[in-house]
N, C-alpha and C positions, 0 to 999 in steps of 0.2 A: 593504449587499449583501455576504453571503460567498462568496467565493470561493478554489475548489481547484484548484490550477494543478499537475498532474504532469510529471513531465520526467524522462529519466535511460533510457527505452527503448530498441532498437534491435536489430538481429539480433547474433546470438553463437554460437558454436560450443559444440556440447557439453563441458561441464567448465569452462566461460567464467562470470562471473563479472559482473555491472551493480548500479548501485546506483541504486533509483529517488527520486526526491523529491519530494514534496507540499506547496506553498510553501500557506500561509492567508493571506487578507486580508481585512479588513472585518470581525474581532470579536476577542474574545481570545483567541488562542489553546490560553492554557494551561491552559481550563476544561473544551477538548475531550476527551472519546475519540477517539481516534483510530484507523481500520482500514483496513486493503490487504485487497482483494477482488481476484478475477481472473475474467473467464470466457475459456473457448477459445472456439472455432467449434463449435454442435451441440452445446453443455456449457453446465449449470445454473451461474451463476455463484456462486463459493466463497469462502469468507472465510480467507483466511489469516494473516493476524494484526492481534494488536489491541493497544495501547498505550495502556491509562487515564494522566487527566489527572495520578495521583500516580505514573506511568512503570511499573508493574505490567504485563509482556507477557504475551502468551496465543500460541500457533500452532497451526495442523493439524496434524494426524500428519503428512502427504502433503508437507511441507515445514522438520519441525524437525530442526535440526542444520543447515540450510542457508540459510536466511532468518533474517536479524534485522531485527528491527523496532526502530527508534529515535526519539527526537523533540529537536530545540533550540527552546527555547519563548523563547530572545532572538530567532531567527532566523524563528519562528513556520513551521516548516517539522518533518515526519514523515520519516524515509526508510526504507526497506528494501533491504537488504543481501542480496545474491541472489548464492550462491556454489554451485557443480557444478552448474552446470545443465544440466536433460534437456531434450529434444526435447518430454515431459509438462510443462512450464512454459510452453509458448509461450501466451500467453492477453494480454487486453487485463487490464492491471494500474489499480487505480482506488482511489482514496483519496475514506474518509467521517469527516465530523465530527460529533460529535453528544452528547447531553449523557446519555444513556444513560436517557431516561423514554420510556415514549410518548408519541406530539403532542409531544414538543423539539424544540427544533431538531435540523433532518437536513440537510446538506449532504455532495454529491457534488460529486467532479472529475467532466471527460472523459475522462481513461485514457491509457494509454501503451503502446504498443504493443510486446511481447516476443517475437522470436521468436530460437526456440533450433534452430541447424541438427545434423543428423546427421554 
């Protein structure tokens, strides 16, 4: 059984600064891709970055220069590095693994919840 365990959320002040982490367990992890997704409230949820299993990143417009995306494949753990943050970052933050085919495996977290005050 795989599982995505996020952590690292909590409220912050704008220009505030969290780093979130997506622990894997139950396969290897360093086969994965790896992605941070967000949604707000009333908001389609968005992909904001992605980390192939040979560490090749990818971001949205809507968050480059300010998000990094990282992974330790001893530690079998993804994080993302969230620096100036706006009051437009407040979203439930969620980490995917998956092996980048259709029908692959797909595993999701539950999410961690960001909120960035004014």
């Amino acid at each position: 059984q795989v599982q995505l365990v996020e952590s690292g959320g909590g409220l912050v002040q704008t220009g505030g600064s969290l780093r979130l982490s997506c622990a894997v367990s139950g396969s290897i992890f360093s086969i994965y891709n790896m992605n941070w997704y967000r949604q707000a409230p009333g908001k389609q949820r968005e992909l904001v970055a992605s980390i192939t299993s040979a560490g090749v990143t990818n971001y949205a417009d809507s968050v480059k220069g300010r998000f990094t995306i990282s992974r330790d494949n001893a530690k079998n753990t993804v994080f993302l590095q969230i620096n100036s943050l706006k009051p437009d970052d407040t979203a439930v933050y969620s980490c995917r693994a998956h092996l980048g085919y259709p029908g692959g495996p797909d595993y999701w977290g539950q999410g961690t919840q960001v909120t960035v005050s004014s």
